[in-house]
N, CA, C and O of each residue as an XYZ file, in Angstrom:
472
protein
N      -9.117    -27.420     -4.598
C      -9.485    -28.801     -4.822
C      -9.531    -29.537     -3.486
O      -8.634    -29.358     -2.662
N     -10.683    -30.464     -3.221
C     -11.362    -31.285     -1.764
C     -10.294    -32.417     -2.439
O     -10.241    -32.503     -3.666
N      -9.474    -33.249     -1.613
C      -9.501    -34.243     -1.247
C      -9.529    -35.056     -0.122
O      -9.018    -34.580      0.892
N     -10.121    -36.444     -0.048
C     -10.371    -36.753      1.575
C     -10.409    -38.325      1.888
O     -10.833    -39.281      1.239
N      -9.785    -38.207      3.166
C      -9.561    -39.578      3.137
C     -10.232    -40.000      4.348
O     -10.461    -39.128      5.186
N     -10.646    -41.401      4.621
C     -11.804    -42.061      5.537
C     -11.112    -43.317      6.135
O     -10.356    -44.042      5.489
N     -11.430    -43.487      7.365
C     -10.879    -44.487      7.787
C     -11.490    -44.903      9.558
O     -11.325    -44.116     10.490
N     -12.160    -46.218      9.708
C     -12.607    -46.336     10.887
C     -11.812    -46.640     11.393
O     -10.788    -47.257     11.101
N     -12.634    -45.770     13.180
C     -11.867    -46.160     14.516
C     -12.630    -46.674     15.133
O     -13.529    -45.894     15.446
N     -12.845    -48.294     15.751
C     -13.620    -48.621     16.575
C     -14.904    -48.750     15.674
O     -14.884    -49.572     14.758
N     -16.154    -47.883     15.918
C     -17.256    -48.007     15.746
C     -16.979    -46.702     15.044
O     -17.601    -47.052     14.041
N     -16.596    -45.581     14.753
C     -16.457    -44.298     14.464
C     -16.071    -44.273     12.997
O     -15.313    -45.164     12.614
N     -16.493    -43.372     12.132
C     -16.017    -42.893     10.813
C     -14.961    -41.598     11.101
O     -15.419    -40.589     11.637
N     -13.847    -41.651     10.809
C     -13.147    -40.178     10.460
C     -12.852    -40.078      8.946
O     -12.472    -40.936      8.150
N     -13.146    -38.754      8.789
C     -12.995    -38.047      7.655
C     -11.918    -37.245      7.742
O     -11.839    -36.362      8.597
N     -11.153    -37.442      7.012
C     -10.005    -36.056      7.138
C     -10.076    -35.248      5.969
O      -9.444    -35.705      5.018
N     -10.727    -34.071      5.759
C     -10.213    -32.951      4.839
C      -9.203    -32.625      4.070
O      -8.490    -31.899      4.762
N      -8.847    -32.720      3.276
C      -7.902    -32.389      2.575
C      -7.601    -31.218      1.165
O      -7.874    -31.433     -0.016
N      -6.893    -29.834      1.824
C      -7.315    -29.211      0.781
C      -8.318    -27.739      0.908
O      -8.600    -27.039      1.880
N      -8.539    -27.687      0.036
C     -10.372    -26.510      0.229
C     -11.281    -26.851     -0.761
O     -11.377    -27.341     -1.886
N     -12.221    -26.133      0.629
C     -13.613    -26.831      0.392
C     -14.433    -25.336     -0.426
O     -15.130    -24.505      0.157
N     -14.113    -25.354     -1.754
C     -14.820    -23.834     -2.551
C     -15.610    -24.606     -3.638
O     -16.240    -23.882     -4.410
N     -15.687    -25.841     -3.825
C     -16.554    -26.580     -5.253
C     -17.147    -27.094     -5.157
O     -17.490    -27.200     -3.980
N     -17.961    -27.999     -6.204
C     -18.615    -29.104     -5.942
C     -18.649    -30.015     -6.333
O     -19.591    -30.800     -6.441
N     -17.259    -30.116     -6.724
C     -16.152    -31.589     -7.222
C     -16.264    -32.570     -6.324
O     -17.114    -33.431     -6.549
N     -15.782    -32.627     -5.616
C     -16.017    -33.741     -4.421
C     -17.211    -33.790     -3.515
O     -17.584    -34.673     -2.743
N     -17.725    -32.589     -3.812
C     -18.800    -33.219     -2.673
C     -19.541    -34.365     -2.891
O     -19.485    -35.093     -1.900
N     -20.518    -35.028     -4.194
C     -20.940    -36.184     -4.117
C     -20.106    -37.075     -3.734
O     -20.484    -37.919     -2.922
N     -18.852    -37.088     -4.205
C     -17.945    -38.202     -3.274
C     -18.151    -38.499     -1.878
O     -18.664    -39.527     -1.435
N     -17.645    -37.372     -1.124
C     -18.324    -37.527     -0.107
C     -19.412    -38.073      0.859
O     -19.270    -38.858      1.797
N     -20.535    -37.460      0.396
C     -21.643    -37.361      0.614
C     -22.186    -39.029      0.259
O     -23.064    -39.424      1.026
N     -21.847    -39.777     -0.559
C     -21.731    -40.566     -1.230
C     -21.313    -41.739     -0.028
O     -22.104    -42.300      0.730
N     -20.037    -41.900     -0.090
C     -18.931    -42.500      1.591
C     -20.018    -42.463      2.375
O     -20.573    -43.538      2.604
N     -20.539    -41.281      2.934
C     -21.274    -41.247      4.088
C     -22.184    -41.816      4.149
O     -22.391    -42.339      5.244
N     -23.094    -42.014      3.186
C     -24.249    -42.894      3.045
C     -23.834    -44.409      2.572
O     -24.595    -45.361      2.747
N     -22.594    -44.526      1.975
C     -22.727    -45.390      2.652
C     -22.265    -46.499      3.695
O     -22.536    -47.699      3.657
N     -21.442    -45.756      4.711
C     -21.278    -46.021      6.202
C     -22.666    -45.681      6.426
O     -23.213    -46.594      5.808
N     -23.453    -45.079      6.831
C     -25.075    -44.956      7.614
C     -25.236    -46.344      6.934
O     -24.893    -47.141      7.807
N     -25.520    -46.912      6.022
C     -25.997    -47.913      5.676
C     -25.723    -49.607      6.257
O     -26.262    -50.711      6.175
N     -24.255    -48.823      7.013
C     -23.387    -50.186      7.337
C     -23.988    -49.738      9.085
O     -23.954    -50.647      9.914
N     -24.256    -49.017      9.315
C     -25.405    -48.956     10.924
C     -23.872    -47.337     11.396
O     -24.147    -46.407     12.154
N     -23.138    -47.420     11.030
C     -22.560    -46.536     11.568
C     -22.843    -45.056     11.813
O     -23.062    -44.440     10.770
N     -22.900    -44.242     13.075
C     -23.875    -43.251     13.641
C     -22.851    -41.802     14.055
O     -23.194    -40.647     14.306
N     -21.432    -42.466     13.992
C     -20.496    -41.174     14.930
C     -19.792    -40.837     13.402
O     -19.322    -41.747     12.719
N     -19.785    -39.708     13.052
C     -18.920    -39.419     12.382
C     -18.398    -38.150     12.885
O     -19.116    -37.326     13.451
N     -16.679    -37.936     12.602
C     -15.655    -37.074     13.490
C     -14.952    -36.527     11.759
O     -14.361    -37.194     10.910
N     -15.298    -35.244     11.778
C     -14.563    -34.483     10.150
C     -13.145    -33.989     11.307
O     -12.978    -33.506     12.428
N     -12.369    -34.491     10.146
C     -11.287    -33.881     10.976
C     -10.657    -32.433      9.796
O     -10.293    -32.723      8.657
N     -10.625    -31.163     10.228
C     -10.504    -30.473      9.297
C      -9.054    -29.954      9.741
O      -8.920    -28.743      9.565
N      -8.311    -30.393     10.099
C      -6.883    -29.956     10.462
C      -5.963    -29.526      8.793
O      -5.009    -28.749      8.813
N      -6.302    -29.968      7.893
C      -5.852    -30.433      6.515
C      -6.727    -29.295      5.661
O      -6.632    -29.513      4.453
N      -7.468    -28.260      5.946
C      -8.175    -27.527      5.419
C      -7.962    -26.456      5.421
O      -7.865    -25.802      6.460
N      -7.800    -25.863      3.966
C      -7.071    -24.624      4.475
C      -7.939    -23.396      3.391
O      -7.519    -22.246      3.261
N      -8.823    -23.771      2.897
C      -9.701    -23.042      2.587
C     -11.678    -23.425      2.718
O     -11.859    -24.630      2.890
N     -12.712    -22.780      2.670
C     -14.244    -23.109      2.889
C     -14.869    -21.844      2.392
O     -14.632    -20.711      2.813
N     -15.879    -22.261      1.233
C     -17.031    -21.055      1.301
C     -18.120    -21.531      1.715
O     -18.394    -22.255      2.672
N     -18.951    -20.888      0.613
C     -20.307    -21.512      0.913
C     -20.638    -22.554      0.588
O     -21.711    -22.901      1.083
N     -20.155    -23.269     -0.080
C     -20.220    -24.662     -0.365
C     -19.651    -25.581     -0.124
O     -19.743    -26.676     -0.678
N     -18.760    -25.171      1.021
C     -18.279    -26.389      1.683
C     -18.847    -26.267      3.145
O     -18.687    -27.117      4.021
N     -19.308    -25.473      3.236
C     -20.374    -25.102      4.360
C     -21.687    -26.275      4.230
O     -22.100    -27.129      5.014
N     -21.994    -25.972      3.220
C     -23.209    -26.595      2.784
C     -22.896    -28.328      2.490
O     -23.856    -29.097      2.532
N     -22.199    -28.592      2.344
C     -21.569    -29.886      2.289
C     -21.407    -30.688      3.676
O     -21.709    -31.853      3.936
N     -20.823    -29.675      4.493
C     -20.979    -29.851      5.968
C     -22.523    -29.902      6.792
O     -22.747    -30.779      7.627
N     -23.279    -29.113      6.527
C     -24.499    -29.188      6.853
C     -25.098    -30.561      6.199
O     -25.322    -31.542      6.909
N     -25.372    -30.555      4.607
C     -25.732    -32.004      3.880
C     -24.937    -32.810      4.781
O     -25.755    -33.654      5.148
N     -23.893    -33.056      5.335
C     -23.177    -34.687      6.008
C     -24.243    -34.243      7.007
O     -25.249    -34.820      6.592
N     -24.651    -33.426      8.272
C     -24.921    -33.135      9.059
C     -26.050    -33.814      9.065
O     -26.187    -34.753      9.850
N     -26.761    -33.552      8.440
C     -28.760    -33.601      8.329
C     -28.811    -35.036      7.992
O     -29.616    -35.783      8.549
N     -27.777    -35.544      6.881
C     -27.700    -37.157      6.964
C     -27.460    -37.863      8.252
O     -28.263    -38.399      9.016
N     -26.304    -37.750      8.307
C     -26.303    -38.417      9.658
C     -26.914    -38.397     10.714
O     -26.956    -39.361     11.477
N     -27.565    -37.128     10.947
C     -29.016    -36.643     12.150
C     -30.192    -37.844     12.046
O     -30.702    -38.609     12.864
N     -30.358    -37.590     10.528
C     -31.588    -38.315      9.995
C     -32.018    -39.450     10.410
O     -33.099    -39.978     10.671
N     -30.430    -39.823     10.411
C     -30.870    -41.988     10.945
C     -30.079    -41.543     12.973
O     -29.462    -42.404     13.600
N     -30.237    -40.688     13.314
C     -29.924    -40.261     14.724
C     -28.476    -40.849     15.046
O     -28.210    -41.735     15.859
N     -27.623    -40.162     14.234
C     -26.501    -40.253     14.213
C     -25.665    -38.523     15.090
O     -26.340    -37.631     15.604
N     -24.594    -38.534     15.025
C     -23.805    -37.600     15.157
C     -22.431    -36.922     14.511
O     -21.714    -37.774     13.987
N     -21.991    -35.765     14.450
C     -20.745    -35.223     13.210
C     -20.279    -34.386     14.066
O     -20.935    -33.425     14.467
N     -18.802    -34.722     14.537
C     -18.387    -33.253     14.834
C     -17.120    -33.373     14.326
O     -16.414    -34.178     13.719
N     -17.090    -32.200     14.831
C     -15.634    -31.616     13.813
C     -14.305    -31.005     14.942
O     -14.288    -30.342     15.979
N     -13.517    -31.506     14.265
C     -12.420    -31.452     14.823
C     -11.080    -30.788     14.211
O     -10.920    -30.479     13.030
N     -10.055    -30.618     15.375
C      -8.912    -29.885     14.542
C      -8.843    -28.475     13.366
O      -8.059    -28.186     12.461
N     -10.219    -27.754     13.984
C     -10.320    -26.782     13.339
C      -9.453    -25.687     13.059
O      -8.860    -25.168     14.005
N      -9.239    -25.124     11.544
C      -8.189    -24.164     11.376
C      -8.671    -23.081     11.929
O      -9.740    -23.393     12.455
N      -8.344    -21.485     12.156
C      -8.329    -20.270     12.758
C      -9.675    -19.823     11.790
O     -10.713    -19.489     12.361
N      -9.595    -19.835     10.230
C     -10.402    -19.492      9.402
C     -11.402    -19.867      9.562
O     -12.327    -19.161      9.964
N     -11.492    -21.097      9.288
C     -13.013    -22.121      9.587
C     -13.382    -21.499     11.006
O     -14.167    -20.551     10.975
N     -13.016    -21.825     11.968
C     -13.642    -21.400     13.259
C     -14.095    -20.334     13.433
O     -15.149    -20.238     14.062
N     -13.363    -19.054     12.868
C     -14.337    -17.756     12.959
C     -15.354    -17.934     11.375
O     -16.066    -16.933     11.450
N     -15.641    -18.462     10.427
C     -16.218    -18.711      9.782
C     -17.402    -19.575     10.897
O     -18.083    -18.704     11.438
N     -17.713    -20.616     11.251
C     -18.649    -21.365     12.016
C     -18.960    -20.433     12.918
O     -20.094    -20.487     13.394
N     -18.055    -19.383     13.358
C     -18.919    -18.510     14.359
C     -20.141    -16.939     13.946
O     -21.172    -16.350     14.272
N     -18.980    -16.974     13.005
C     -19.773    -15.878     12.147
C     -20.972    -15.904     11.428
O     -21.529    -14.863     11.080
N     -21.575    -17.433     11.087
C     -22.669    -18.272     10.869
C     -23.296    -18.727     11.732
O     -24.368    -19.193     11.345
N     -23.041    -18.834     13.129
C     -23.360    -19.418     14.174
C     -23.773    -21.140     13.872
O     -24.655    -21.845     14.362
N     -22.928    -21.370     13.060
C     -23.059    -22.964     13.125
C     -21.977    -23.820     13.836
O     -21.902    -25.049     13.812
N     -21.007    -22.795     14.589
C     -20.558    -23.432     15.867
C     -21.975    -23.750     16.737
O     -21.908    -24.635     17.591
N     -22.948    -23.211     16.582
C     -24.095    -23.546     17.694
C     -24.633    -24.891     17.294
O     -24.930    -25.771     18.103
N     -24.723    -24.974     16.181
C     -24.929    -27.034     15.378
C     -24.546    -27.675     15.605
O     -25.005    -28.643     16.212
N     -23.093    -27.427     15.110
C     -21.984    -28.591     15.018
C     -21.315    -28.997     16.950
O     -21.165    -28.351     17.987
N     -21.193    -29.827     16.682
C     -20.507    -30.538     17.877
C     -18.863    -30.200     17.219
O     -18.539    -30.533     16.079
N     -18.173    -29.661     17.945
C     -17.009    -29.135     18.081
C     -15.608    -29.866     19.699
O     -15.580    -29.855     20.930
N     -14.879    -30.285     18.740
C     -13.744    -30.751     19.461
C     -12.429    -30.840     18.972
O     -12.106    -31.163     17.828
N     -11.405    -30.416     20.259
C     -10.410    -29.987     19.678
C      -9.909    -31.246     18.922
O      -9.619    -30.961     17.760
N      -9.692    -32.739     19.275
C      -9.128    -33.498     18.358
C      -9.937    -34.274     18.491
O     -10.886    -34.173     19.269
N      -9.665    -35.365     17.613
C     -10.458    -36.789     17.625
C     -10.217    -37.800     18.420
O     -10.837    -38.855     18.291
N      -9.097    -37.585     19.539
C      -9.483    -38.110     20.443
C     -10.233    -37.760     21.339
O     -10.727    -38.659     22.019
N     -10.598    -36.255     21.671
C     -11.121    -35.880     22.133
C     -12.658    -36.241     21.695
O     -13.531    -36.563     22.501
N     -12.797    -36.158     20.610
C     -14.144    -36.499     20.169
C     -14.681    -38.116     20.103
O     -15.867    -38.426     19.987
N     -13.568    -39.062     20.199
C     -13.862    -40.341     20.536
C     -14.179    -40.322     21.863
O     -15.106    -41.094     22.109
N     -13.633    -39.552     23.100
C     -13.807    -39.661     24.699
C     -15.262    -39.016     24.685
O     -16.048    -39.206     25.614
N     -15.595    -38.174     23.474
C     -16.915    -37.693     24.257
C     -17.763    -38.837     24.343
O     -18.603    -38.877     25.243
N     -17.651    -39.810     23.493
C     -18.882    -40.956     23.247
C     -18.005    -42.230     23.814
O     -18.209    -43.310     23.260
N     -17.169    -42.182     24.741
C     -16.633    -43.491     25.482
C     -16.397    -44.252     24.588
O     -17.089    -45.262     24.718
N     -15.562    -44.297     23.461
C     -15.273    -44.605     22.404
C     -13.530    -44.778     22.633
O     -12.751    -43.872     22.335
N     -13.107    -46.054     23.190
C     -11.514    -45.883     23.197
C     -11.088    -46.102     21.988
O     -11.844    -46.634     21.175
N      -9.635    -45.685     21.599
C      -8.614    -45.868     20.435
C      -7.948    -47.165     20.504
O      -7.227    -47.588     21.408
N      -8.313    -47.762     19.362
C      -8.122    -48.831     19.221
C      -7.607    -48.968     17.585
O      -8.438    -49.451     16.816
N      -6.242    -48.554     17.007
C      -5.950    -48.510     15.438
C      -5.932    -49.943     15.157
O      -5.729    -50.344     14.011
């Protein structure tokens, strides 16, 4: 079971994972949130998957769907705090080559000069 919680930093959306990502229970939720932050002009979104402790193919695909949204209106998604699983999973797909990848979210706020500001 996905659960997930959202909360802006600055100009930034974080998502935190919660759980595993094997259904498709939550994904319209999701997917849902995200559209509508894009709607509110917001462009950075940071998944933080530290909280994830399972992914198939459909939470893959859930990840890609946030992806292509947020691309769409020339936005950005990366992901952060990745578990051991997920990461050789994204490599074994080569969608470590997609995704923008960072070890934390602060790290991923410094890539876009984005200070922390709670």
């Amino acid at each position: 079971m996905l659960d997930f919680t959202h909360q802006l930093i600055d100009d930034s959306v974080v998502i935190s994972l919660i759980g595993s990502l094997l259904n498709e229970m939550s994904k319209q939720a999701v997917l849902d949130m995200v559209q509508t932050y894009l709607e509110q002009g917001k462009l950075l979104f940071i998944i933080n998957c530290g909280q994830l402790s399972a992914i198939n193919s459909m939470g893959l695909t859930l990840l890609l769907n946030i992806l292509t949204k947020v691309r769409n209106e020339d936005g950005e998604v990366i992901l952060t705090n990745i578990p051991l699983p997920l990461k050789k999973v994204l490599i074994i797909t080569k969608l470590n080559e997609i995704f923008d990848i960072q070890e934390n979210i602060e790290n991923a706020l410094a890539k876009y000069s984005l200070p922390i500001n709670n």
